[in-house]
C-alpha positions as CSV (number, residue, x, y, z in Angstrom):
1,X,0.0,0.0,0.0
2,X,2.8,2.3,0.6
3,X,4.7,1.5,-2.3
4,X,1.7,2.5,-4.2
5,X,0.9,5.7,-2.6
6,X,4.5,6.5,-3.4
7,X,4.3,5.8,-6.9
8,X,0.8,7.6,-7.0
9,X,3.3,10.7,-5.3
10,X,5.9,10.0,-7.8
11,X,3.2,10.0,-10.9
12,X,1.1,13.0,-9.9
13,X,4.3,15.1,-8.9
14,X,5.3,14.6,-12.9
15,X,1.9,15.4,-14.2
16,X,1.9,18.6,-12.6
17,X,5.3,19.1,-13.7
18,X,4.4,18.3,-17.0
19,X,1.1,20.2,-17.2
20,X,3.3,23.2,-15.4
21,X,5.8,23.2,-18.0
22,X,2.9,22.7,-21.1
23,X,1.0,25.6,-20.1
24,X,4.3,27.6,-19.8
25,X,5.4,26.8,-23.7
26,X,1.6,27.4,-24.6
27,X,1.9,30.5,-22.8
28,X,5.3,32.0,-24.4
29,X,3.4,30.6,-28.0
30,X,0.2,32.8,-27.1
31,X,2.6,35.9,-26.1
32,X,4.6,35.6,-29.5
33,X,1.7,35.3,-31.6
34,X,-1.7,37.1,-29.6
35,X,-0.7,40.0,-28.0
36,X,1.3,41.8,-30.7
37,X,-1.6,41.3,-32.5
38,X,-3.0,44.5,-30.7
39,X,-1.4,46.0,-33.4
40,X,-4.1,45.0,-36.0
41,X,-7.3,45.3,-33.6
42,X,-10.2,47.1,-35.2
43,X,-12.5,47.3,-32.1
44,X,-10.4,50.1,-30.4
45,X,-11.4,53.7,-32.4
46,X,-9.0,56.2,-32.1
47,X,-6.7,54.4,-30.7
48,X,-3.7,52.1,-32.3
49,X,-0.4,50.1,-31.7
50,X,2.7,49.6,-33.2
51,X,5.4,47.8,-33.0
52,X,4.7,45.7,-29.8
53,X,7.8,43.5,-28.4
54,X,6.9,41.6,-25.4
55,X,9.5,40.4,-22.7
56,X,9.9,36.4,-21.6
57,X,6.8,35.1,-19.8
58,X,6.4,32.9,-16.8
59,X,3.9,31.2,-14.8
60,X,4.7,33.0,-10.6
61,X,1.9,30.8,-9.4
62,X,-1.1,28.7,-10.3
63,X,-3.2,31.5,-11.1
64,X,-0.8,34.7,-12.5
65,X,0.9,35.2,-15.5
66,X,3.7,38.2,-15.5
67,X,5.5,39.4,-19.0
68,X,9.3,41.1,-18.7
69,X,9.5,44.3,-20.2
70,X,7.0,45.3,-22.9
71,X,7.4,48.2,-25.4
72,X,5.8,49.7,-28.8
73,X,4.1,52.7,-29.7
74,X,0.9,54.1,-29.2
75,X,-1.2,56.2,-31.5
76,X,-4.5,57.9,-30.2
77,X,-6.6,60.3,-31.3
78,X,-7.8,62.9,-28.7
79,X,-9.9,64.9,-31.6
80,X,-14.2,64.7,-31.7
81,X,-14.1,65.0,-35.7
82,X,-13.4,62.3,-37.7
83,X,-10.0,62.2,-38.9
84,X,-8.3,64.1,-36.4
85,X,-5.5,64.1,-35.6
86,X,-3.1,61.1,-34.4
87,X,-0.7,61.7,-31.7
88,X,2.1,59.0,-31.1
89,X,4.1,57.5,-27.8
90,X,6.7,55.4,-27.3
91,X,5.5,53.6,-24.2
92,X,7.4,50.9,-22.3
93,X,5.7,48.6,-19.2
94,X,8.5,47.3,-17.0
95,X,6.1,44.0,-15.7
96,X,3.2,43.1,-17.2
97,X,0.8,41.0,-14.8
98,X,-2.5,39.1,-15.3
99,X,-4.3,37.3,-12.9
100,X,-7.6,35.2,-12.0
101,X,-9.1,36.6,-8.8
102,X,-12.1,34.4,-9.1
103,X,-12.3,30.4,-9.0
104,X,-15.4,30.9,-11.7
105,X,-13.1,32.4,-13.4
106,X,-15.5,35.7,-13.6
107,X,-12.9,38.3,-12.3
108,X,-9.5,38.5,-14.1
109,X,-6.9,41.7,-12.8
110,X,-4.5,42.8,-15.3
111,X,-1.6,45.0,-13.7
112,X,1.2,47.0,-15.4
113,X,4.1,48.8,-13.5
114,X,6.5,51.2,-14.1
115,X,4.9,52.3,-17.0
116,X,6.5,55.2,-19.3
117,X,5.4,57.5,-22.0
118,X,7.0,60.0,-23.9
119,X,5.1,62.1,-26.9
120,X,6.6,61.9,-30.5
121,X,5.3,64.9,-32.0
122,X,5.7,63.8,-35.6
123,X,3.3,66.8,-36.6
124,X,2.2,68.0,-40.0
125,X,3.8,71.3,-41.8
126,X,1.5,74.0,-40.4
127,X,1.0,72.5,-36.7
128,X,1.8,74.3,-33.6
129,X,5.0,71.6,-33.6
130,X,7.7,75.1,-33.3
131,X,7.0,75.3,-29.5
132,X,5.9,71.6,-29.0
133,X,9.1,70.3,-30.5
134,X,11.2,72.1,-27.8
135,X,10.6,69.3,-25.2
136,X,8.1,66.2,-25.3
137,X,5.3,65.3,-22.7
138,X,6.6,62.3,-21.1
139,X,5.1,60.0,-18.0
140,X,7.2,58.2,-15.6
141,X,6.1,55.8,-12.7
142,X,3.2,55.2,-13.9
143,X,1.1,52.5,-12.8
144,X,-2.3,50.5,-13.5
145,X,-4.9,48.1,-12.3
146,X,-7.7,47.0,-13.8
147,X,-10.3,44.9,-12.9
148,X,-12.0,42.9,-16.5
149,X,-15.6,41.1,-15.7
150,X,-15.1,38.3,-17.8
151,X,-17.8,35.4,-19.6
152,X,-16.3,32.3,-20.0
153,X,-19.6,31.9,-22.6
154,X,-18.3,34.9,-24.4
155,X,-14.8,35.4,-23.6
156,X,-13.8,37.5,-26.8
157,X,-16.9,39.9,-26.2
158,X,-15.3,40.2,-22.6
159,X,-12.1,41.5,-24.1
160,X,-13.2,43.5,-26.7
161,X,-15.7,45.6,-23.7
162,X,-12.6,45.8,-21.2
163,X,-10.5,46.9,-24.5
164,X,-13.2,49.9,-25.5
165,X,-13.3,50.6,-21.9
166,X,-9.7,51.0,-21.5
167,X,-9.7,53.2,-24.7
168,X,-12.2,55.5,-23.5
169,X,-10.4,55.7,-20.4
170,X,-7.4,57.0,-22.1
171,X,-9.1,59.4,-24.7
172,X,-12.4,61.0,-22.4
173,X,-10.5,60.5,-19.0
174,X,-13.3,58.4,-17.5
175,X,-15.0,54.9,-18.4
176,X,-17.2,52.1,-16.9
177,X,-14.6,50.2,-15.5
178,X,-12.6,49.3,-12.3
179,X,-9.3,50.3,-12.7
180,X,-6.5,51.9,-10.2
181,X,-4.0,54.6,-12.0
182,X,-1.1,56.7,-10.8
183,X,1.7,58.1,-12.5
184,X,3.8,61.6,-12.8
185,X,3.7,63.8,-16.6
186,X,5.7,66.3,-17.0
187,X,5.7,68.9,-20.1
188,X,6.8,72.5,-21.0
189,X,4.7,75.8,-20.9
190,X,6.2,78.5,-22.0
191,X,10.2,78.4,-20.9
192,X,9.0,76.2,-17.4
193,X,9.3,72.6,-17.2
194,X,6.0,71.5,-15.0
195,X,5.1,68.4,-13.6
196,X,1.6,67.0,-12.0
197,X,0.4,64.0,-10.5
198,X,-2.0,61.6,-12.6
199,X,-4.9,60.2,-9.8
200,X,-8.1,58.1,-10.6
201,X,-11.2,57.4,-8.4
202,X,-14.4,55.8,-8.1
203,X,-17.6,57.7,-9.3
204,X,-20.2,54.9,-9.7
205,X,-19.4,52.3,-12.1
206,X,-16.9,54.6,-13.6
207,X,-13.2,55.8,-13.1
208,X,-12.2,58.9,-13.5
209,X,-8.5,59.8,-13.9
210,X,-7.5,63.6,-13.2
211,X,-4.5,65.6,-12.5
212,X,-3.6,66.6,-8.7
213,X,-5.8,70.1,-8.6
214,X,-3.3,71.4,-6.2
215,X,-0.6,70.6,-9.6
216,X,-2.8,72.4,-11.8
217,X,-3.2,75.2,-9.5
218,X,0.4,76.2,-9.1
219,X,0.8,75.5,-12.4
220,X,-1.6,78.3,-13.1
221,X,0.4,80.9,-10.6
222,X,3.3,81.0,-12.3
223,X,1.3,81.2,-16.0
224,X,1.5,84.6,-17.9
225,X,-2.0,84.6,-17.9
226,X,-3.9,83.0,-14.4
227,X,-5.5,80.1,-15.4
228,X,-9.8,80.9,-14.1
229,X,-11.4,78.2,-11.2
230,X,-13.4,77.2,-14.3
231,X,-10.3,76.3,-16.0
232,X,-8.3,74.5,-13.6
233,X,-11.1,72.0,-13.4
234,X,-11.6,71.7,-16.7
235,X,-7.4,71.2,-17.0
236,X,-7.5,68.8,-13.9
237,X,-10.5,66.2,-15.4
238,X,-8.8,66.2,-18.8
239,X,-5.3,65.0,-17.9
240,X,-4.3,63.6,-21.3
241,X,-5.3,66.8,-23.0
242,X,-3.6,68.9,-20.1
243,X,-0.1,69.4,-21.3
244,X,-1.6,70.1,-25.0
245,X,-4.3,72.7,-23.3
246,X,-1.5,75.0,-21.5
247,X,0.8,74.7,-24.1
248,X,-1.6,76.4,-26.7
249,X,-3.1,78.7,-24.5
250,X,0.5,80.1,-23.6
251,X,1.6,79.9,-27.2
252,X,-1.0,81.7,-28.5
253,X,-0.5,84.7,-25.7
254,X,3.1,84.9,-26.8
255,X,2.5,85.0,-30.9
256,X,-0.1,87.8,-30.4
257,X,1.8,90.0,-27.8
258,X,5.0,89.4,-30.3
259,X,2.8,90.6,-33.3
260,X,1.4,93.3,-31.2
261,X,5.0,94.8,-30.5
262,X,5.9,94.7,-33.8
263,X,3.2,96.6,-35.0
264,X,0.7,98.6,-32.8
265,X,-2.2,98.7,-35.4
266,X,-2.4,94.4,-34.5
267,X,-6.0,93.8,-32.3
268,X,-3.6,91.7,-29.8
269,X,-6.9,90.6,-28.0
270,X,-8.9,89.9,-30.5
271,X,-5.5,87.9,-33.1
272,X,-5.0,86.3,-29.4
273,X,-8.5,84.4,-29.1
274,X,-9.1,83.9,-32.8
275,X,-5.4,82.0,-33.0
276,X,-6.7,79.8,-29.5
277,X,-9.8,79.0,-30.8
278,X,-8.1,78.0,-34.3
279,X,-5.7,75.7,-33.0
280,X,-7.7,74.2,-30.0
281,X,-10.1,73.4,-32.9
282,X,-7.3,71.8,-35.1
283,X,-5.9,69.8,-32.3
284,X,-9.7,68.8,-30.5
285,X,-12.5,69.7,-33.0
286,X,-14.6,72.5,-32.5
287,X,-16.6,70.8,-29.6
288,X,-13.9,70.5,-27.4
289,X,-12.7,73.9,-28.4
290,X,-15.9,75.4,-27.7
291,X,-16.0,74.3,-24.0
292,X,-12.7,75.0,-23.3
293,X,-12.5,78.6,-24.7
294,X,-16.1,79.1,-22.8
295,X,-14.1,77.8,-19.3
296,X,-11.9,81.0,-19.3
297,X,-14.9,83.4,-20.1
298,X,-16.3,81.8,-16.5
299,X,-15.8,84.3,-13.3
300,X,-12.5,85.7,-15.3
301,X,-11.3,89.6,-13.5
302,X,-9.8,90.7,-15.3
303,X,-11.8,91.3,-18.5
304,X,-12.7,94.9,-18.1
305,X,-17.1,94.7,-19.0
306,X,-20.1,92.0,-19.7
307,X,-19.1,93.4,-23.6
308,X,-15.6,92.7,-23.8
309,X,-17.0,89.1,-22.9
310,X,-18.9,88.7,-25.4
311,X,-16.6,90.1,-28.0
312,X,-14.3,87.4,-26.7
313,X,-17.2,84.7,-27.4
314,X,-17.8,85.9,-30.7
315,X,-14.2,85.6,-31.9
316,X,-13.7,82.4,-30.0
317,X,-16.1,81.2,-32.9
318,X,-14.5,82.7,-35.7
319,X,-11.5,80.9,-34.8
320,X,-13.3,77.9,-34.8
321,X,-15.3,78.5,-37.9
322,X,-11.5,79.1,-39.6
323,X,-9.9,76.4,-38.6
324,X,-13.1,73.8,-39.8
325,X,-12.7,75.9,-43.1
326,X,-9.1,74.6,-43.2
327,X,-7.6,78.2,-43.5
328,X,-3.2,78.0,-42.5
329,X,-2.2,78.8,-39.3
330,X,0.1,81.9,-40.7
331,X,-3.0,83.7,-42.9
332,X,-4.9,84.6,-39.4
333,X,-2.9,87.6,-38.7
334,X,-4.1,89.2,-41.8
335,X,-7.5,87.9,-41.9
336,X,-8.1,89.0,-37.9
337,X,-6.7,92.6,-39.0
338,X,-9.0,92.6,-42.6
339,X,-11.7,90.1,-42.0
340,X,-15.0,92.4,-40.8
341,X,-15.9,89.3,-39.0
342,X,-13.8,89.6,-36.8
343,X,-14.5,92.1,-33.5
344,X,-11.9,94.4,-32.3
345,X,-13.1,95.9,-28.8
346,X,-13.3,99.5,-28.8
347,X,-11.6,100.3,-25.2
């Protein structure tokens, strides 16, 4: 009877063995040939990959799967019109984790640490790439948890939903999924080098991922122009966008004050919202333009009457209206000085 249990021992501990070490070749088969196949996913609009290499895999228990170093690029589109724009990122995820939380297999927890983005502005001629170029939005220690509900009836419909969750997390800053995210960005506005914290929290079913207001804030104090209330939120809840936001609102302060100084007969004001609008458009779509530009209209002081308000409303939509008509970034000085749409305030 012994000798039998010892053989019964002896058997099972080289079926697990052997079932340990089949899953693991199964497992570096399915990394090599599934998951750089993100790359030619259809289900994720406005946002693509490129390029994907994917570290060794291994089995670190009966239940988790981790992934060495993975790496690619990262196109998304951050635009509300068709067509918009593409911006790319190199990213690179120092562990790559996935895990079955639930013995139904219902829950699974994908995790990614150390995670790192930097932008590649490869931007068309006539894009705002003269001050972008100068130094690319990068993040660093960034980390992320997600939570999938998965079907074992319908496991690709479970993907694709965690998939277009994830990419409406990364595009609109909020989706219907549980997920954990932290990480630090850091850009250029103006001549300053700035940095905030990326957060994310529970509201409902959704997360939301934000910058630290506090960030944003003293961010704003040191800007040539103070950023409203209305607009540090609207910078804080839009933290992919953020860098991209500050970056044309200081630009186009600078190009209008520069053509004002050269010659005194230039509407600075009026060049200054028109060339905003026109390039929050170009980069956004007018939507996005629209509710950003109407932010710093919100409990501004120092805009001098109700009027000059809404002479700043009316050539925020000019500026939109140009840059949907596809008019070039360098014929706006002369249109905002010629064009009798435009509205030069009289004080």
């Amino acid at each position: 009877m012994k000798r039998l249990v010892f053989i019964l021992f002896i058997v099972g501990i080289f079926f697990i063995g052997g079932s340990y070490l089949t899953v693991a070749l199964l497992l570096d088969r399915w990394t090599d040939g599934v998951l750089p196949r993100l790359e030619t996913l259809p289900v994720l609009k406005g946002v693509s990959f490129d390029e994907i290499s994917v570290g060794e895999s291994s089995l670190s228990s009966f239940n988790s799967v981790r992934w060495g170093r993975v790496d690619g690029f990262l196109r998304l589109s951050l635009s509300d019109m068709s067509g918009g724009r593409l911006r790319k990122f190199r990213f690179q995820v120092e562990e790559l984790s996935c895990s079955i939380e639930d013995p139904l297999l219902r829950r699974i927890v994908v995790e990614a640490n150390e995670i790192q983005l930097q932008s590649l502005n490869d931007l068309p001629d006539g894009s705002i790439s003269e001050f972008r170029d100068r130094f690319q939005e990068s993040l660093t220690g960034g980390r992320l948890r997600v939570e999938i509900d998965f079907n074992l009836l319908h496991p690709k419909e479970s993907i694709q939903r965690a998939l277009n969750s994830l990419s409406d997390l990364l595009k609109n800053g909020r989706a219907e999924i549980s997920a954990n995210v932290y990480g630090t960005v850091s850009f250029m506005v103006g001549s300053s080098r700035q940095t905030a914290h990326v957060l994310s929290t529970a509201l409902g079913r959704q997360t939301v991922i934000f910058l630290d207001r506090n960030d944003v804030e003293y961010i704003s104090e040191s800007y040539s122009q103070r950023l409203t209330e209305t607009e540090i939120d609207l910078v804080a809840t839009h933290p992919l966008q953020a860098p991209i936001l500050l970056q044309i609102k200081e630009y186009a302060h600078r190009v209008a004050l520069e053509a004002y100084r050269r010659d005194r007969r230039v509407p600075k004001d009026a060049y200054r919202h028109v060339l905003w609008s026109f390039l929050l458009t170009n980069e956004f779509g007018p939507e996005f333009a629209e509710i950003v530009t109407d932010a710093h209209e919100v409990g501004a002081t120092y805009e001098s009457s109700a009027l000059a308000s809404k002479v700043d409303y009316h050539n925020n939509a000019v500026g939109r209206r140009y840059a949907v008509s596809g008019i070039k970034e360098k014929e706006l000085l002369t249109l905002v000085q010629t064009d009798p749409l435009v509205m030069k305030r009289p004080f």
